[in-house]
N, C-alpha and C positions, 0 to 999 in steps of 0.2 A: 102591452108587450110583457112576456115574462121571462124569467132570466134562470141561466144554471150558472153555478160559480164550483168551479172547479180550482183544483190544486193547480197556481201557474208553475209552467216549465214542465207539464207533465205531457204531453202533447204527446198525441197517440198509444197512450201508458190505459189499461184498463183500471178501474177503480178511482178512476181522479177525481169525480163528482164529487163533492164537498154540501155543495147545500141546493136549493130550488128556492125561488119567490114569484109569487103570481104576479107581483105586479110593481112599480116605481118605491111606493112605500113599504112594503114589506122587503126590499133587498134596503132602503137605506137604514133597516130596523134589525139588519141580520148582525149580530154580535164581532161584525167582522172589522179588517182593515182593508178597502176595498183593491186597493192596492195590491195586496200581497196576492190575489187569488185573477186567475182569469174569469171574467164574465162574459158569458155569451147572449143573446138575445135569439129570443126564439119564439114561435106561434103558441097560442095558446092550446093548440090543438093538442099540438108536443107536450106541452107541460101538463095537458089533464091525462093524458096518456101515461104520465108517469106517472107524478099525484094519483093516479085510480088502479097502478098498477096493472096497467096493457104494453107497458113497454118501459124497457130499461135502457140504462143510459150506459153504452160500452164503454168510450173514449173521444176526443174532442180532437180538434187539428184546429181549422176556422170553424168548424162548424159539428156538428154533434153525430155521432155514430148510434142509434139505437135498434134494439132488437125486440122484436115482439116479445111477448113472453105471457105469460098465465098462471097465475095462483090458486091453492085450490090447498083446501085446509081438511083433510082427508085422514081414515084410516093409516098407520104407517105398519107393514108387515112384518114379518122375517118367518119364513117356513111354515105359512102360511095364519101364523098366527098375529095378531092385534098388541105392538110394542108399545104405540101412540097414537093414541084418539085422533080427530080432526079437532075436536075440542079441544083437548089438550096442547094442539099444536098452535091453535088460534089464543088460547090462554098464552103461552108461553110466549107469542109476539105479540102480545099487547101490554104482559109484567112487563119486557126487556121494552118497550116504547114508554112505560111510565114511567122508567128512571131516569132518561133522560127528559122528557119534560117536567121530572120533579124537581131535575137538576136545574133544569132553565129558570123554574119560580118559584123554587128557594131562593137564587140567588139574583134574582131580577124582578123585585117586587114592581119597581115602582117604572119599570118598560111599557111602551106602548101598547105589547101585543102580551102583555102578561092576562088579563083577562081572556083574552083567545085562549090561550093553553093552558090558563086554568081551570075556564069551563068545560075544553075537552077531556083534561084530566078525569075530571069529575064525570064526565058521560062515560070514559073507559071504564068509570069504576063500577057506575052501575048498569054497564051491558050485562044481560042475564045471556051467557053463554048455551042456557038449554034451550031458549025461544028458536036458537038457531038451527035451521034445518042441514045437516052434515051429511055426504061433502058438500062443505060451502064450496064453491068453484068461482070461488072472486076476492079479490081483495078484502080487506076487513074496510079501505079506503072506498073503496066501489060499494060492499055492502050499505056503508053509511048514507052512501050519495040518494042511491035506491031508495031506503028507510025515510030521505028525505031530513037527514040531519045533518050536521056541521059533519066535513070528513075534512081530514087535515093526513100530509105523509112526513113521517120521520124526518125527510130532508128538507122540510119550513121550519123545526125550533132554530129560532133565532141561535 
């Protein structure tokens, strides 16, 4: 079973998802008090759905409200001309994704799942971003799955 942990007392509040875990030991490995946060339990259908970036997670009551949704790391325009690559754009979420996992093993060497985030560190770092054919029209999480290598989403660092 896998779990979403949101902000408790936020009930029907958009933005309250907090973190995701696939599974029993990755939520008892999440840097949390598990107390403070409400945890839901949910399919794992749900949770690769969001993990791969087909579907977000709006707001929770007993049970989770999600919305399809579609990433796609594209040209960005204005008057008809090219302000930001697709590349660039997939560059700039996966800098803003390695600071927080740098922050996680910096400060958590000796964690169970520090080896996980640190060998995906190391894969973000050496993605050749020209291999990639643009627009990518998928998650950089979904790309990985495809390629056949470890994908992981922002809301698993512990």
């Amino acid at each position: 079973m896998s779990y979403f942990i949101f902000s408790k007392n936020y009930e029907n509040l958009e933005g309250s998802i907090y973190k995701i875990a696939e599974n029993e030991f990755d939520l008892n490995n999440l840097n949390i008090i598990k107390s403070d946060y409400k945890i839901i339990e949910d399919s794992q259908i749900n949770f690769d759905a969001v993990k791969y970036g087909t579907k977000n997670i709006i707001k929770y009551n007993n049970t989770i409200t999600y919305e399809d949704i579609s990433t796609i790391f594209a040209d960005s325009k204005k008057d008809g001309v090219v302000v930001k690559s697709g590349k660039e754009s997939l560059n700039e979420y996966i800098s803003s994704y390695k600071i927080y996992i740098k922050q996680f093993t910096d400060n958590n060497i000796n964690h169970p799942l520090y080896s996980r985030w640190n060998n995906y560190y190391s894969q973000l770092n050496t993605l050749n971003l020209d291999s990639i054919q643009y627009p990518l029209n998928m998650s950089l999480e979904q790309y990985f799955k495809d390629q056949n290598q470890t994908s992981l989403n922002p809301l698993q660092i512990p």
